[in-house]
N, C-alpha and C positions, 0 to 999 in steps of 0.2 A: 692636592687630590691626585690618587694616583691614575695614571690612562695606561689601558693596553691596545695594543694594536691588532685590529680584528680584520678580515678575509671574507669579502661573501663573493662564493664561486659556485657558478650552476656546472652540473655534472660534467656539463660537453668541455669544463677546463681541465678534468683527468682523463684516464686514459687506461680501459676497462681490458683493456689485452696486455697488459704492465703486469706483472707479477704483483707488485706493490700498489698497481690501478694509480700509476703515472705519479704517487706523490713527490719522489726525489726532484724527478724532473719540473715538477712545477713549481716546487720548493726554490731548486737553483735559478729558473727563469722570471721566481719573485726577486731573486738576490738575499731574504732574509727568511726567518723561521716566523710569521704569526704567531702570538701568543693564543689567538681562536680563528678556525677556519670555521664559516656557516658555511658547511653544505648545501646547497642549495635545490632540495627536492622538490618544491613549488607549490605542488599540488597536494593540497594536506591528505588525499587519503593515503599516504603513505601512513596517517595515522589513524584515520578509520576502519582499511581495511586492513589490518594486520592482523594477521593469524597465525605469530609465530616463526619460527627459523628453523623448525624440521625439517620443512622442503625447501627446498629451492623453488621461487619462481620470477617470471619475466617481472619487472617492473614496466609501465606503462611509458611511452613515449612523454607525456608532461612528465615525468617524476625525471625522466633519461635528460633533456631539456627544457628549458626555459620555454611556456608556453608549446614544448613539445617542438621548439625549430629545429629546421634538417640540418642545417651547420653554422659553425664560425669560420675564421681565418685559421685554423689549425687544424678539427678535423668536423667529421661526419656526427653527426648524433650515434651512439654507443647504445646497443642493447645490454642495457646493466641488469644483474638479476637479487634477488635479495641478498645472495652470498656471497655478492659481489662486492655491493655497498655495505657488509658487513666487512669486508677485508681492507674496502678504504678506510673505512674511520678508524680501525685495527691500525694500520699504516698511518694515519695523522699522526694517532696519539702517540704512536711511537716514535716520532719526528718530533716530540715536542710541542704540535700545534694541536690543544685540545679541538676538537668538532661538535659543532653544534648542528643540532640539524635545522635547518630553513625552510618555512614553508610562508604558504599566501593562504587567502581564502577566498581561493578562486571559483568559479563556478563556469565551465565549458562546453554544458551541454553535450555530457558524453561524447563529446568530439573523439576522444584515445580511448576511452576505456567508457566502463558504466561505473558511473558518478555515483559513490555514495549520498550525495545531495541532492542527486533525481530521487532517490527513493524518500526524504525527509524533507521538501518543498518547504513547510513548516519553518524552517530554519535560517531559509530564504532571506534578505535582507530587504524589506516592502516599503520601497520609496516612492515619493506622489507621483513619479510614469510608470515603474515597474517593479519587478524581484528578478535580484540578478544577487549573486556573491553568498557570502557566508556572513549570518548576524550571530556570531557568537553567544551575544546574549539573549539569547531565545532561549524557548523549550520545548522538547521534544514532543509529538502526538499524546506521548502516554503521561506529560508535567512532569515528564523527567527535565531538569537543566542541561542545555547543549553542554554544558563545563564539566557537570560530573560522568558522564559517556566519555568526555575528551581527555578527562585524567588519566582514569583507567588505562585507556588505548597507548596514552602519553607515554606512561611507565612501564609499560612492557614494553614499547619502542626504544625509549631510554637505554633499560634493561639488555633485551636482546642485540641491539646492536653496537651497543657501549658511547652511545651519545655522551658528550661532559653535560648537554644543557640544548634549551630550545632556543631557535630568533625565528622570531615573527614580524611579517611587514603586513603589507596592502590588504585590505579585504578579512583580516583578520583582526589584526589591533593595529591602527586604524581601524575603522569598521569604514564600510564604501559609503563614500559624500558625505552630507554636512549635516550637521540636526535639522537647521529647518527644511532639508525634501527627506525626512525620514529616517527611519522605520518609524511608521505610523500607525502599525498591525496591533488589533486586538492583543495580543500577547502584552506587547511593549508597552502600549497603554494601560494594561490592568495591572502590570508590574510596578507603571507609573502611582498609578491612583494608590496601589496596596501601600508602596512607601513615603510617600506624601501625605496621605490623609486627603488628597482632594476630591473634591467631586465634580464628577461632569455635568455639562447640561443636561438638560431630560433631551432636547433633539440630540445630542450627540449618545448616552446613554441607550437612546432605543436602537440605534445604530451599531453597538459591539455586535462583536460575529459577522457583521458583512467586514470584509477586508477588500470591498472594491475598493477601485481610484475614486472614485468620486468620494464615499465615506473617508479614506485615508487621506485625504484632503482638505476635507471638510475638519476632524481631528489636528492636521496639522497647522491649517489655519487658527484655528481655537489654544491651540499651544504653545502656537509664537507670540500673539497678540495677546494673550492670558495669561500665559504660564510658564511664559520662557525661562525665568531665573529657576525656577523650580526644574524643569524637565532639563535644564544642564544640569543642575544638581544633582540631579534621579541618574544623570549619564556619567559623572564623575565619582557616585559611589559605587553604582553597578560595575565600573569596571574596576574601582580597588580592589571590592568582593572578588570579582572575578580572578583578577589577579593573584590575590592573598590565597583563594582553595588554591590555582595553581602550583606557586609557590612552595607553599608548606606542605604539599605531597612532594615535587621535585628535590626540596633542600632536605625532605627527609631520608633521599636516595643519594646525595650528596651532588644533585645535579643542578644545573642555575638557568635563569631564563631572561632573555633581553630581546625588547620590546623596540621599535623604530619608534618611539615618541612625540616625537617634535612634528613635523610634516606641514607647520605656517613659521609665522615671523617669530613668533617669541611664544610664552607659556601661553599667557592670558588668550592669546587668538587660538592656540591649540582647544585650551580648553571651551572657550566660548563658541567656535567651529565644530570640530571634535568629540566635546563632553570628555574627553582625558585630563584629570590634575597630574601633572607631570609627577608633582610631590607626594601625590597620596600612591601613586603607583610603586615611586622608590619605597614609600612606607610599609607596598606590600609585600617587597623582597623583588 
């Protein structure tokens, strides 16, 4: 099997006053050339709110650093702007090291900027204490799919800034914690029910549409104890699905995407933790 050798560097490892935005130098103080650099933008609305490369504008301090921190051992967090981070991955690819770009699915509470995920709560990830992060697989207010809003945005970022491909970690695929605390929201459930064929109890039933803690609880008690093998199921095809739109819009731009996978001891606890089949995902490209 073939291996290449990949790079994940959050932005504060170049260097935005560089002509080149630091690549040679980083290149030399790696010792080799990467076959893929993940850029590490963090904060995925670099692919929500993107509107294009006509202007120029500031990127937000999470996009500049990791979690938005003020420095490492080398220098200060860098106000990067979009034509900036257009000129570094310009400058990767021309080193050789294709770029991918990197993001999480994080959720900060407008801490740096205003959060496109304050204005879509809906999307939230609703576990039996709270909603915090990005749940991918949700759906939008209007039963739009979180995925297909996320393509679109995908490929014009691809596009405009000449990404080779995405990588994705934490909070995104992974999705945050473990099936049994959750998502336990109405949405997730009826996605459940619709692809299974099951049905709920009538006390759980008259309960859709409250998405308090107490109902998402009560739901995930009844799903563990009832329906476990199935609601892994339901999370192992959801995210091939998901996988497979993304993909085959990406491979159609000649662009590729890689997932952080693994995140327990072996497949079967990923997937039984998780809801990820390691297999059905390479199936989906």
């Amino acid at each position: 099997m073939r291996s290449e050798i990949h790079v994940w560097m959050p932005m504060i490892g170049f260097d935005r006053d560089a002509s080149d935005k630091g690549v040679a130098a980083w290149l030399e103080s790696v010792g080799f050339t990467p076959r893929g650099v993940s850029v590490f933008l963090f904060h995925p609305d670099i692919v929500h709110l993107h509107d294009g490369l006509d202007e120029d504008r500031a990127l937000p301090p999470d996009n500049c650093s990791y979690y938005g921190s003020p420095r490492n051992e080398d220098r200060c967090r860098q106000d990067w702007t979009t034509h900036d981070l257009r000129t570094l991955v310009q400058a990767l690819a021309a080193a050789g090291a294709a770029p991918y770009l990197g993001i999480m699915g994080v959720d900060l509470g407008n801490r740096w900027h205003h959060e496109w995920l304050g204005d879509h709560p809906e999307v939230r990830q609703a576990s039996r204490v709270g909603d915090w992060s990005l749940n991918v697989l949700k759906r939008l207010r209007d039963g739009t799919f979180y995925e297909d809003f996320f393509v679109e945005k995908l490929c014009q970022v691809m596009t405009d800034y000449g990404f080779a491909g995405l990588q994705v970690a934490d909070n995104f695929c992974p999705g945050g914690g473990v099936l049994n605390h959750g998502d336990f929201s109405t949405d997730m459930l009826r996605q459940f029910l619709d692809h299974t064929g099951r049905h709920l109890p009538a006390a759980l039933s008259a309960g859709l549409g409250d998405d308090s803690l107490p109902e998402r609880n009560r739901r995930g008690d009844w799903l563990w104890s009832e329906a476990r093998q199935d609601w892994i199921g339901f999370y192992a095809w959801r995210w091939e699905g998901f996988w497979r739109k993304i993909c085959d819009r990406l491979h159609a731009i000649g662009r590729k995407a890689i997932v952080l996978g693994m995140y327990c001891t072996d497949p079967f606890e990923t997937l039984y933790c998780k809801g990820i089949d390691l297999r059905r995902l390479a199936r989906a490209g």
